[in-house]
C-alpha positions as CSV (number, residue, x, y, z in Angstrom):
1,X,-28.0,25.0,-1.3
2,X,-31.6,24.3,-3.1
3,X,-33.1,26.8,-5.2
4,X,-36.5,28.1,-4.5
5,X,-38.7,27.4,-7.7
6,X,-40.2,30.6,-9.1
7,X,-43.4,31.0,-8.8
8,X,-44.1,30.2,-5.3
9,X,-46.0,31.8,-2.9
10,X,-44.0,34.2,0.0
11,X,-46.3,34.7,3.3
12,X,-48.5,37.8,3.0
13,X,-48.4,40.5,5.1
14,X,-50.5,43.2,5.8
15,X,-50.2,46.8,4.7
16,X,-49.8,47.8,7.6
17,X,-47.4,45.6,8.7
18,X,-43.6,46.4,10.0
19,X,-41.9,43.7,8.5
20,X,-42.2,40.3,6.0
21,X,-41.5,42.3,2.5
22,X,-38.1,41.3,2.4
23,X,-38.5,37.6,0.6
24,X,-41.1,39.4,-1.4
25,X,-38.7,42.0,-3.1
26,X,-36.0,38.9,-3.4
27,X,-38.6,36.5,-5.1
28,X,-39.8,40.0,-7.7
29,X,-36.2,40.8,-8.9
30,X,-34.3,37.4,-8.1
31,X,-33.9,34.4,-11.1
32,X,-33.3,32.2,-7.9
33,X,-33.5,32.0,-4.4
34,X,-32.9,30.0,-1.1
35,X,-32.8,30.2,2.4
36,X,-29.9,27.5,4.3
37,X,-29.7,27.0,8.0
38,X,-26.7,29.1,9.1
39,X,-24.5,26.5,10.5
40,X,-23.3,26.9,14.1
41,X,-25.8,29.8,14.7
42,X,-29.2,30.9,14.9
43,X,-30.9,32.1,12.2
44,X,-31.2,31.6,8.3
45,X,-28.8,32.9,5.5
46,X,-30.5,34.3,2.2
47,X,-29.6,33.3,-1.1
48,X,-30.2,34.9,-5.0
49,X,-29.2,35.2,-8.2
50,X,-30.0,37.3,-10.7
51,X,-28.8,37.6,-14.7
52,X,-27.0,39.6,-16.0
């Protein structure tokens, strides 16, 4: 698992859009996050951490 540093860009989506605000509300509150490669399945899991 590799943290994401803070500070970095998440895609932009468009106002209008249905989806892609998700990473952007983990990366506002979050301290740290990640994504990993779920293993023996599609898809991506979703890491953070936040302080207490």
């Amino acid at each position: 698992m590799t943290a994401r540093p803070r500070g970095r860009a998440v895609t932009v989506v468009q106002s209008w859009g249905e989806s892609g605000r998700g990473l952007a509300m983990v990366e506002l509150i979050a301290d740290a996050w990640g994504i990993d490669r779920a293993e023996g399945a599609p898809g991506r899991k979703v890491w953070f951490e936040l302080k207490a």
